[in-house]
NUDRENBA-214723 format. One record per residue (C-alpha): x negated, y, z; residue in one letter. Coordinates in pm, 1 decimal. Example, Ala and Ser with C-alpha at 12.3 -4.5 7.8 and 13.67 -1.06 7.14 Angstrom:
2
<node><east>-1230.0</east><north>-450.0</north><up>780.0</up><res>A</res></node>
<node><east>-1367.0</east><north>-106.0</north><up>714.0</up><res>S</res></node>
end
This chain:
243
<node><east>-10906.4</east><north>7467.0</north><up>10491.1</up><res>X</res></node>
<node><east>-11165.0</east><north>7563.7</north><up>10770.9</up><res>X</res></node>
<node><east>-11109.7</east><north>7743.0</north><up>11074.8</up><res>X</res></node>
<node><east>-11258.0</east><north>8076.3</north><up>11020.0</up><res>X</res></node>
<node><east>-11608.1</east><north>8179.3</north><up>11131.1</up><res>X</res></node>
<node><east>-11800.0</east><north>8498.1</north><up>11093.8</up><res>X</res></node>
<node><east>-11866.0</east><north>8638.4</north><up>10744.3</up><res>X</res></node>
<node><east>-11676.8</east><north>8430.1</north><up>10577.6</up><res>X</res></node>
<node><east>-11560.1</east><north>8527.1</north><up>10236.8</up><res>X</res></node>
<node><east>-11196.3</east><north>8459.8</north><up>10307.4</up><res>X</res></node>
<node><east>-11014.1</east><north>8481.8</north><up>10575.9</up><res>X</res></node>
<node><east>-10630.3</east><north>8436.0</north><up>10686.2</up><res>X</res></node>
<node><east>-10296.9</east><north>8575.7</north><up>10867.1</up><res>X</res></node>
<node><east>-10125.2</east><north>8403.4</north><up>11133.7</up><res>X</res></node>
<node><east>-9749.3</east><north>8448.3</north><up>11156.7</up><res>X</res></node>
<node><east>-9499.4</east><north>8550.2</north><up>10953.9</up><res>X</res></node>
<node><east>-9500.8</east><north>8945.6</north><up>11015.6</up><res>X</res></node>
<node><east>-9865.2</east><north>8980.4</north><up>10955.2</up><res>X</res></node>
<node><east>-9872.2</east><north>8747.4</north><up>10665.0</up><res>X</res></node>
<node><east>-9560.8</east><north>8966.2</north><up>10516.4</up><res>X</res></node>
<node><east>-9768.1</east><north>9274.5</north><up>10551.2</up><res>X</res></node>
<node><east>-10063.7</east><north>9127.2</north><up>10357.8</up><res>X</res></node>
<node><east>-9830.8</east><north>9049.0</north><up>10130.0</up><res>X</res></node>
<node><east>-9682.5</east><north>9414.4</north><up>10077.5</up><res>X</res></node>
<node><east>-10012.0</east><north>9591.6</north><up>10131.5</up><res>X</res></node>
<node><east>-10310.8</east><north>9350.0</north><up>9959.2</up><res>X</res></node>
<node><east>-10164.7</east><north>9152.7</north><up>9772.9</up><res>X</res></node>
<node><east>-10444.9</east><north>9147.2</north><up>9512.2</up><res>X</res></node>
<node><east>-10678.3</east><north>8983.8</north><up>9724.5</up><res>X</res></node>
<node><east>-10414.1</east><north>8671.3</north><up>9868.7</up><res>X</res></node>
<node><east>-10554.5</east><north>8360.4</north><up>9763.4</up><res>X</res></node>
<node><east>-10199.0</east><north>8147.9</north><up>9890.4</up><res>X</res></node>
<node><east>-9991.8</east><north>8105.9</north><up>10154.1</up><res>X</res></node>
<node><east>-9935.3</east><north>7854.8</north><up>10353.4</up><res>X</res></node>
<node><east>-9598.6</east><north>7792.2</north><up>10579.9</up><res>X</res></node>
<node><east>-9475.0</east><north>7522.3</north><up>10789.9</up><res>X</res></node>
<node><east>-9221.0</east><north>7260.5</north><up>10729.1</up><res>X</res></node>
<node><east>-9004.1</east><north>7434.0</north><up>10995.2</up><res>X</res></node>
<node><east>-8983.7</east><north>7761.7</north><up>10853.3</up><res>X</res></node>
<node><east>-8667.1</east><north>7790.2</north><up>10711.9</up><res>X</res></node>
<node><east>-8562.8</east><north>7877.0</north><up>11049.0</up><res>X</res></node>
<node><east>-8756.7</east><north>8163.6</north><up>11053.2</up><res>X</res></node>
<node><east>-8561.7</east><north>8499.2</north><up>10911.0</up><res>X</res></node>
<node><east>-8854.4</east><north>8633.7</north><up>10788.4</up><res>X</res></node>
<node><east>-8891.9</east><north>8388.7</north><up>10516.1</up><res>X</res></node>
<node><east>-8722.0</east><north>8485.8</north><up>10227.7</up><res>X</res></node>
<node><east>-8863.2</east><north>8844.9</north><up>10261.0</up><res>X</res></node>
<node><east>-9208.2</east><north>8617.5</north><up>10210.5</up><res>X</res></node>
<node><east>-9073.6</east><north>8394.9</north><up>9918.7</up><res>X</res></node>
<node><east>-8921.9</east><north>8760.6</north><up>9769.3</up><res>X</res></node>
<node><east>-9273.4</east><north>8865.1</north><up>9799.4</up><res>X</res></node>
<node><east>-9464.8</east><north>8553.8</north><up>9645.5</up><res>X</res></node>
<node><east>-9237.9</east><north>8527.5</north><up>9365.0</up><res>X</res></node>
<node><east>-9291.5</east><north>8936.9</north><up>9266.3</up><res>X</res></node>
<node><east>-9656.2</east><north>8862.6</north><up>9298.6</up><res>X</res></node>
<node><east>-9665.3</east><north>8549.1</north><up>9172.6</up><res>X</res></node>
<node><east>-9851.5</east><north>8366.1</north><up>9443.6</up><res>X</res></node>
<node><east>-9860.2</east><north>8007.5</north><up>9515.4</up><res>X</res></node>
<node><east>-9650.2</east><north>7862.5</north><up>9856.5</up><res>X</res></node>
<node><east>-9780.2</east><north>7551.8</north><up>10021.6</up><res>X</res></node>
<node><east>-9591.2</east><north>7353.1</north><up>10279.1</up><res>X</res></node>
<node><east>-9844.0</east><north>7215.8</north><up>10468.4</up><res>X</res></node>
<node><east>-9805.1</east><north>7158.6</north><up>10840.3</up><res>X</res></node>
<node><east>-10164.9</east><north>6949.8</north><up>10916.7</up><res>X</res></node>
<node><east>-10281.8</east><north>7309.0</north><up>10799.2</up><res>X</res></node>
<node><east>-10130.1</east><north>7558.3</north><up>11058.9</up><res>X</res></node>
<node><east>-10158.5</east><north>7311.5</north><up>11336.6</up><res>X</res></node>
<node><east>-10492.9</east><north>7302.6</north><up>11287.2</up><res>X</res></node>
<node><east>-10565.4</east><north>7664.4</north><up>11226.2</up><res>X</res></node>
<node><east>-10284.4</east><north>7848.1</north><up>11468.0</up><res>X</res></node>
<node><east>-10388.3</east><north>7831.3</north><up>11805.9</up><res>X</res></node>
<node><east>-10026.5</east><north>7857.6</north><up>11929.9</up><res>X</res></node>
<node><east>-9686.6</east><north>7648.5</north><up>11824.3</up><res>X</res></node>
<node><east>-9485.9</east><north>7915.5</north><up>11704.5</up><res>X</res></node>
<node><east>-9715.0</east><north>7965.3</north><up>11360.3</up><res>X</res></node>
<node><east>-9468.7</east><north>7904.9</north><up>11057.7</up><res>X</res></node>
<node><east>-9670.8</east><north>8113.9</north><up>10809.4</up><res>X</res></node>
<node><east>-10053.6</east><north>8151.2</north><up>10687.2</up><res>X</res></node>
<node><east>-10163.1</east><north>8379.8</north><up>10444.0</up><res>X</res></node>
<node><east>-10514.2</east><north>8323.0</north><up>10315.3</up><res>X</res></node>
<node><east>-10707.3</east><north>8609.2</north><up>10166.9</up><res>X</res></node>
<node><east>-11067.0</east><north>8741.8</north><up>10012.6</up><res>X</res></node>
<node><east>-11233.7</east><north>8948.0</north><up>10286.5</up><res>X</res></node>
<node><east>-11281.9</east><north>9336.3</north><up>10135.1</up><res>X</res></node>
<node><east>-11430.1</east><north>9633.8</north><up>10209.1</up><res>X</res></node>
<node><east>-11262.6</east><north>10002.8</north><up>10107.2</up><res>X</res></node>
<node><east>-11395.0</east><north>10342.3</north><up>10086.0</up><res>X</res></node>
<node><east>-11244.3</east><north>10602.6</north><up>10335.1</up><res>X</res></node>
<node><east>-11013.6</east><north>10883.4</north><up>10219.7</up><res>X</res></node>
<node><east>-11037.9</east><north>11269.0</north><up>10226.9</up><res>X</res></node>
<node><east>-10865.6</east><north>11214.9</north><up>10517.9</up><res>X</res></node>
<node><east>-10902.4</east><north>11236.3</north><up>10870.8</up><res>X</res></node>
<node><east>-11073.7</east><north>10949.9</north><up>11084.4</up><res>X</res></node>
<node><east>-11148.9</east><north>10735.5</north><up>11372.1</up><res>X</res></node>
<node><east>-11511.8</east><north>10639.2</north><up>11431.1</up><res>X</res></node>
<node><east>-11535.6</east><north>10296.7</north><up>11664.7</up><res>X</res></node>
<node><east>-11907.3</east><north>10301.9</north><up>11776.2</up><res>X</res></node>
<node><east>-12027.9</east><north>9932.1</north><up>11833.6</up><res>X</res></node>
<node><east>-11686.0</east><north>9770.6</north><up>11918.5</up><res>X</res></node>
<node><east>-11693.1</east><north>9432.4</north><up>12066.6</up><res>X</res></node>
<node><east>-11344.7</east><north>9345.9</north><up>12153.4</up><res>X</res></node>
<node><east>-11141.7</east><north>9168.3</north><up>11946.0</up><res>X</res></node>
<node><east>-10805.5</east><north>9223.3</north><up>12128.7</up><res>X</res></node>
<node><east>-10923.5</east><north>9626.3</north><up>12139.7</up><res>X</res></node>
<node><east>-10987.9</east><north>9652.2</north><up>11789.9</up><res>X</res></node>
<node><east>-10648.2</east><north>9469.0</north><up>11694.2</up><res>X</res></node>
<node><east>-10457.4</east><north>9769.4</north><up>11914.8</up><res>X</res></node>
<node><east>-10661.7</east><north>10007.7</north><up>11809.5</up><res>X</res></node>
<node><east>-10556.7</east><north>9969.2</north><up>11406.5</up><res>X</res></node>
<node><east>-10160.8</east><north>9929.6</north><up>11521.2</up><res>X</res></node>
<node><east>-10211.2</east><north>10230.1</north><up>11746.9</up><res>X</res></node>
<node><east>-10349.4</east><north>10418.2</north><up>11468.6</up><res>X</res></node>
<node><east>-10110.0</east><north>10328.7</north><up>11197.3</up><res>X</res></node>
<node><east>-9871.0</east><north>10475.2</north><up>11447.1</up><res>X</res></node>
<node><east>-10000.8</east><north>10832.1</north><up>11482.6</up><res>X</res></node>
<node><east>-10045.2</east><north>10828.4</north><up>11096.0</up><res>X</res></node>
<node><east>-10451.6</east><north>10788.2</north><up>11084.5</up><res>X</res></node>
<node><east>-10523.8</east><north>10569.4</north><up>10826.3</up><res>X</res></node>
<node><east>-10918.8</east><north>10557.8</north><up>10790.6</up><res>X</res></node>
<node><east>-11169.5</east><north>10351.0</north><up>11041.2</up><res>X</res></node>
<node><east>-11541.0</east><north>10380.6</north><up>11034.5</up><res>X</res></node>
<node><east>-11679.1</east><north>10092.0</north><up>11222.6</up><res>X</res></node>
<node><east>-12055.4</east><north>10144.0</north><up>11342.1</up><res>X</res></node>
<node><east>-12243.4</east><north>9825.8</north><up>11363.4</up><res>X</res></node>
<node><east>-12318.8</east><north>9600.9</north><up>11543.5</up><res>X</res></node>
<node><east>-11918.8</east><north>9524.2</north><up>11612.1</up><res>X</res></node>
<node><east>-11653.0</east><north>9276.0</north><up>11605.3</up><res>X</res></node>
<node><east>-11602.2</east><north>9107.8</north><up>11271.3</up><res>X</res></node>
<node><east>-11202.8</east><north>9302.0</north><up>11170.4</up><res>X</res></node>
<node><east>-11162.3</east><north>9005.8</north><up>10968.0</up><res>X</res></node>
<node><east>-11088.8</east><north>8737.6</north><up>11258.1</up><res>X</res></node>
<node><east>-10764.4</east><north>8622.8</north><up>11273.3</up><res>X</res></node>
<node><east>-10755.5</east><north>8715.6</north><up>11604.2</up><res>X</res></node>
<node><east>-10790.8</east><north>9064.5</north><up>11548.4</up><res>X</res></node>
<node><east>-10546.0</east><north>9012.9</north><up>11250.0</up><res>X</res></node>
<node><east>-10287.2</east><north>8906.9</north><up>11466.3</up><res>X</res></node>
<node><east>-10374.2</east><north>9156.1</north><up>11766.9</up><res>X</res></node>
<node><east>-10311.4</east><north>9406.6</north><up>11465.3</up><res>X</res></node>
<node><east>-9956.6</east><north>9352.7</north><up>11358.4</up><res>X</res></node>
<node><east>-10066.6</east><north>9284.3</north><up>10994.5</up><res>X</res></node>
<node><east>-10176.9</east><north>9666.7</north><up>11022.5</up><res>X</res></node>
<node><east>-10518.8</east><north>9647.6</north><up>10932.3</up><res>X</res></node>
<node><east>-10398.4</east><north>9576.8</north><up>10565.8</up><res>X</res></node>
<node><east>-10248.8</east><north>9933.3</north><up>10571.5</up><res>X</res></node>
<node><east>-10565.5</east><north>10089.3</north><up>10682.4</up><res>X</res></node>
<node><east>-10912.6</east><north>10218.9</north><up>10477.3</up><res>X</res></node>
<node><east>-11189.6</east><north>10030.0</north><up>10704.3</up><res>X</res></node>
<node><east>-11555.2</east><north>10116.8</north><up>10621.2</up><res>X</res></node>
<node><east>-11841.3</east><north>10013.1</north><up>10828.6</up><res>X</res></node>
<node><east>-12180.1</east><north>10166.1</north><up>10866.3</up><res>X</res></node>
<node><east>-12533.3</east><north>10045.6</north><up>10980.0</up><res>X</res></node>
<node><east>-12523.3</east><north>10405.6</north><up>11167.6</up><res>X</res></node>
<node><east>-12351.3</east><north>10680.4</north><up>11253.1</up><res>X</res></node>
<node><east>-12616.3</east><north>10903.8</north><up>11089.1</up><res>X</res></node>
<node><east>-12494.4</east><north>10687.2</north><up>10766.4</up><res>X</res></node>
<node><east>-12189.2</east><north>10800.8</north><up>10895.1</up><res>X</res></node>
<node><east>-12223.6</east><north>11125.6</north><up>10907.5</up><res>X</res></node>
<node><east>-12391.4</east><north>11183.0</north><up>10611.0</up><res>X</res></node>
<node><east>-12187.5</east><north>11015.6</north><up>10406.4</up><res>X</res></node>
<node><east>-11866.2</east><north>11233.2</north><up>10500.9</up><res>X</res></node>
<node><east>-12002.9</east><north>11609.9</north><up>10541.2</up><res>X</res></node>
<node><east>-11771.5</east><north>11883.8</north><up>10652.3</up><res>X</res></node>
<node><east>-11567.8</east><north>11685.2</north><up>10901.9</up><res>X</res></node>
<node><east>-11507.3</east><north>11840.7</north><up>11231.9</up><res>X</res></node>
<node><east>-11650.9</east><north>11571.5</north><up>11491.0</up><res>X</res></node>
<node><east>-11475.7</east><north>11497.7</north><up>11845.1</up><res>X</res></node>
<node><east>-11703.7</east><north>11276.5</north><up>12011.8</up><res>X</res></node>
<node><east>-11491.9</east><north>11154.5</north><up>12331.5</up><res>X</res></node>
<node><east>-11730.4</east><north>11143.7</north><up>12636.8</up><res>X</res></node>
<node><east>-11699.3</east><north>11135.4</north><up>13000.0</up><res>X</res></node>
<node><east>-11979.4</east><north>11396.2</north><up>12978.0</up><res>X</res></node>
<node><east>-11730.3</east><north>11607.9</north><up>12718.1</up><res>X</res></node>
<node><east>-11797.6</east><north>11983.1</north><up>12700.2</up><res>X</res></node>
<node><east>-11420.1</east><north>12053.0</north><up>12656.6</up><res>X</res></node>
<node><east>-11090.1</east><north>11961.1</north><up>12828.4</up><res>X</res></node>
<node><east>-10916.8</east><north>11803.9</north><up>12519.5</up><res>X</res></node>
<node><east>-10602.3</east><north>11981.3</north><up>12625.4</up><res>X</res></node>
<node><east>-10803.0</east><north>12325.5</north><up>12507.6</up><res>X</res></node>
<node><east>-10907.2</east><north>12171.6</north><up>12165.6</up><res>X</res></node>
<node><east>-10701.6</east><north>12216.7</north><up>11880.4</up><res>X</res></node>
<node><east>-10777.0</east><north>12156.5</north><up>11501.7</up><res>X</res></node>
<node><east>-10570.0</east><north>12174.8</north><up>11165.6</up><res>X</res></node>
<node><east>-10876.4</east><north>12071.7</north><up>10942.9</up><res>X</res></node>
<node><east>-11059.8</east><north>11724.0</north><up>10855.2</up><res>X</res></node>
<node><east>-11200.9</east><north>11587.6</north><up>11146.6</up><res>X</res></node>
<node><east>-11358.4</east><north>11260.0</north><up>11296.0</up><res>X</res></node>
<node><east>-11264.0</east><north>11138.0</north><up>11633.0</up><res>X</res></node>
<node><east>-11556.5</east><north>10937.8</north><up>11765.3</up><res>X</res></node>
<node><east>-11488.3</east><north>10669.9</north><up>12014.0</up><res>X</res></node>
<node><east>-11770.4</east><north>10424.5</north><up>12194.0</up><res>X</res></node>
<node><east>-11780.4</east><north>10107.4</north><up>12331.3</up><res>X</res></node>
<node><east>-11616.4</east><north>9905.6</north><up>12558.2</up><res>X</res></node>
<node><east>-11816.0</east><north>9933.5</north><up>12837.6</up><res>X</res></node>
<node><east>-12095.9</east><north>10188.3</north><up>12785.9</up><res>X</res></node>
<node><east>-11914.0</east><north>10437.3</north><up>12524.8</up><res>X</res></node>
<node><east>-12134.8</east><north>10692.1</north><up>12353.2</up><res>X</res></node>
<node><east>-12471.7</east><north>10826.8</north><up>12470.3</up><res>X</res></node>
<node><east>-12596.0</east><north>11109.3</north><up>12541.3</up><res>X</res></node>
<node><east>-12726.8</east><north>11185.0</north><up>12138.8</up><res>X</res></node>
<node><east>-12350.3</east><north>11210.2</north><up>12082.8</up><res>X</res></node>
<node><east>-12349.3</east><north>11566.6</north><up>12253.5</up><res>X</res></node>
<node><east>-12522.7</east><north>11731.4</north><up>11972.9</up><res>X</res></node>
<node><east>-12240.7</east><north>11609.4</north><up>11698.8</up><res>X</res></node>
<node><east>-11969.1</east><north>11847.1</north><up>11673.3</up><res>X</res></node>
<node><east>-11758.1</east><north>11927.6</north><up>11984.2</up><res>X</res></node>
<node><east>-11756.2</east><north>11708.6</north><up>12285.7</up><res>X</res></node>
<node><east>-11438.5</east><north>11617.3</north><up>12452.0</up><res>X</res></node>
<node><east>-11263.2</east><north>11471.8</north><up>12751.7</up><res>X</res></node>
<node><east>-10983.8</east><north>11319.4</north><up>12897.2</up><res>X</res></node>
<node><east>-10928.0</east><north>11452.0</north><up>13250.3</up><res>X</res></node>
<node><east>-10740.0</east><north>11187.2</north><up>13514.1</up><res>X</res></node>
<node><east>-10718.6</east><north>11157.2</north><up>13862.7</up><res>X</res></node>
<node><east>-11017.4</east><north>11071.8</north><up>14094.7</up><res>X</res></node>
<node><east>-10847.7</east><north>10760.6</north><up>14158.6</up><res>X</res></node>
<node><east>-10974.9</east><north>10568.0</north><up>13865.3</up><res>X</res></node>
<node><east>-11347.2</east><north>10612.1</north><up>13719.0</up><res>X</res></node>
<node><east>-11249.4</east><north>10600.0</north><up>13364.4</up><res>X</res></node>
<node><east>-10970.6</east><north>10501.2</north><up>13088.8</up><res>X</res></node>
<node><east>-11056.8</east><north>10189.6</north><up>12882.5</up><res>X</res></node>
<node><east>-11102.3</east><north>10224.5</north><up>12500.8</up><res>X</res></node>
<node><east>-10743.9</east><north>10165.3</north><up>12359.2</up><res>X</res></node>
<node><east>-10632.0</east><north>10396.4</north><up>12626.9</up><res>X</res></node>
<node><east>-10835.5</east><north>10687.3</north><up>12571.4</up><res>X</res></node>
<node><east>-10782.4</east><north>10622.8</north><up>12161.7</up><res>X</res></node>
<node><east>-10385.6</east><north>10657.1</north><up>12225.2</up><res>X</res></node>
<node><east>-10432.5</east><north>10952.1</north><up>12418.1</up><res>X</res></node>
<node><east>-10649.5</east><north>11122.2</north><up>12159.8</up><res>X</res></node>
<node><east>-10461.2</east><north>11047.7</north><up>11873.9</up><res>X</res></node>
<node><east>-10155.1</east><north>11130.7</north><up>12008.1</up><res>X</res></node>
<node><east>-10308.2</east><north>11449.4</north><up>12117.8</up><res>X</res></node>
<node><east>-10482.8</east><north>11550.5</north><up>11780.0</up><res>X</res></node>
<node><east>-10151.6</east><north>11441.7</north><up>11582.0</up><res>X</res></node>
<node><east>-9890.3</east><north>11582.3</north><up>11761.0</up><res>X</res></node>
<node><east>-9850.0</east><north>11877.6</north><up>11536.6</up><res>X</res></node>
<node><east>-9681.7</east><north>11648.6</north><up>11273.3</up><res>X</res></node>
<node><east>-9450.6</east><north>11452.7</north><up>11537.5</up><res>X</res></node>
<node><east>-9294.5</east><north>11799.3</north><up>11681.1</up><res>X</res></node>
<node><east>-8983.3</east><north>11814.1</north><up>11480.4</up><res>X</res></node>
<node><east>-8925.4</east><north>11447.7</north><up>11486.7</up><res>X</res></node>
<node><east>-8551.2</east><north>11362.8</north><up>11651.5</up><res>X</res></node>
<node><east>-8587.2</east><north>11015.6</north><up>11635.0</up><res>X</res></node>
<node><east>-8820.1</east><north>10710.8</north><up>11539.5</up><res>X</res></node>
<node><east>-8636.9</east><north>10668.7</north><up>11226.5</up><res>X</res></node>
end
């Protein structure tokens, strides 16, 4: 098997957790799975043979393969999969504008399984989802998610009218402590290091995160946390525990 490279038509999981949610969540698109000699040690394992068997997908034991494909020494499991592409609910959604960072993106979809938002528009250009390394940055949780990209967010935004639209800017009309919303809406997020330009002002309602003059801004995965939190915490206010 090759080491993955960009636009490749498959693509695969490395570690056991991540490989056990590609398991529960796709498993129509695993090709096999792959797990080192060792991993009978490992006490995720029989949740993965449990899972191969009710699927009925092949289990190689092939060391040569995760040496040469994990960059680390504590891979025991690969699972190999077709890349995909889904359609985004009626639901609400994140919009990543140009995203370069693989490690950022990886967060991003575990930080938005968390707060229950479970539909990504990606606006290219932007980090293929689909390396392992933003697998693995991801928890497995980009296999629970509805990713979509888009050539532009005009394609965007036609494509899902009647969406309320938070673009998050440091040039944001309103404090997002005064914006409140119970209806389908977008939160818009830009990149890394320039975020979203001016044209962004004219979609929906512009927001911001105020802070201290002691830092210029928040990074991306920061100001994503802080918005989803914000926008979801309606639905967290009668929770007691994380159970």
């Amino acid at each position: 098997m090759k080491v993955y490279k960009k636009g490749a038509d498959e693509s695969y999981t490395l570690g056991v957790f991540p490989t056990i949610e590609l398991l529960e969540n796709r498993p129509e698109v695993i090709k096999r799975v792959v797990v080192h000699s060792s991993i009978e040690e490992n006490s995720g394992y029989p949740k993965i043979k449990e899972l191969c068997n009710q699927y009925h997908i092949h289990i190689d034991i092939h060391d040569p393969t995760i040496d040469k494909l994990s960059p680390k020494n504590n891979c025991y499991a690969i699972g190999v999969f077709k890349t995909y592409e889904d359609n985004l609910e009626r639901d609400n959604h994140v919009v990543l504008v140009n995203p370069m960072d693989m490690g950022n993106m990886g967060t991003i979809m575990r930080t938005m399984l968390g707060f229950n938002y479970n539909n990504l528009a990606i606006i290219e250009p932007a980090c293929d989802i689909f390396n392992p390394k933003v697998i693995r940055a991801s928890m497995g949780a980009i296999f629970s998610l509805h990713i979509k990209r888009f050539k532009s967010f005009e394609e965007y935004y036609q494509a899902y009218q009647g969406y309320e639209c938070y673009p998050f800017m440091l040039k944001g009309a309103k404090n997002i402590h005064h914006v409140h919303t119970n209806n389908l809406h977008a939160l818009i997020f830009g990149n890394e290091s320039s975020g979203l330009d001016d044209s962004f002002l004219h979609y929906g309602q512009s927001v911001f995160i105020p802070h201290t003059s002691k830092i210029d801004s928040l990074n991306l995965s920061q100001s994503l946390g802080i918005g989803l939190y914000h926008f979801s915490s309606a639905q967290f206010e009668d929770k007691t525990s994380l159970r």
